[in-house]
C-alpha angles and dihedrals in degrees: 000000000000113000074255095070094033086058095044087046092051096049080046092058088236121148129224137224142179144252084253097054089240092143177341105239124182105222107247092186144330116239112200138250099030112343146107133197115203140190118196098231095256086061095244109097117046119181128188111199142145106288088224079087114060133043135209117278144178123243087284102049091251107141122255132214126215156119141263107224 
């Protein structure tokens, strides 16, 4: 995902998660031009990484699919 999307996913209240599955991850803040803070969802573990990483993702990691509109 572009910082674009990260930021359109945070102000959507939509979580992230990796290609690893390490998630999800609840965005902290977006960090332009190219970086993402995240929280695991029990609030230990916190990540900042490209966006280009990680997609959005329901409660469970499985990818979601939607707009920005």
């Amino acid at each position: 995902m572009t910082i674009d999307e990260a930021q359109a996913a945070w102000d959507n209240g939509l979580l992230l998660d990796d290609l690893r599955k390490s998630g999800p991850y609840r965005i902290k803040d977006v960090t332009y031009p190219d970086q993402v803070s995240l929280v695991s969802l029990d609030g230990i573990h916190s990540v900042a990484a490209q966006p280009n990483d990680f997609h959005a993702c329901d409660a469970r990691g499985g990818q979601v699919k939607w707009t920005n509109k």
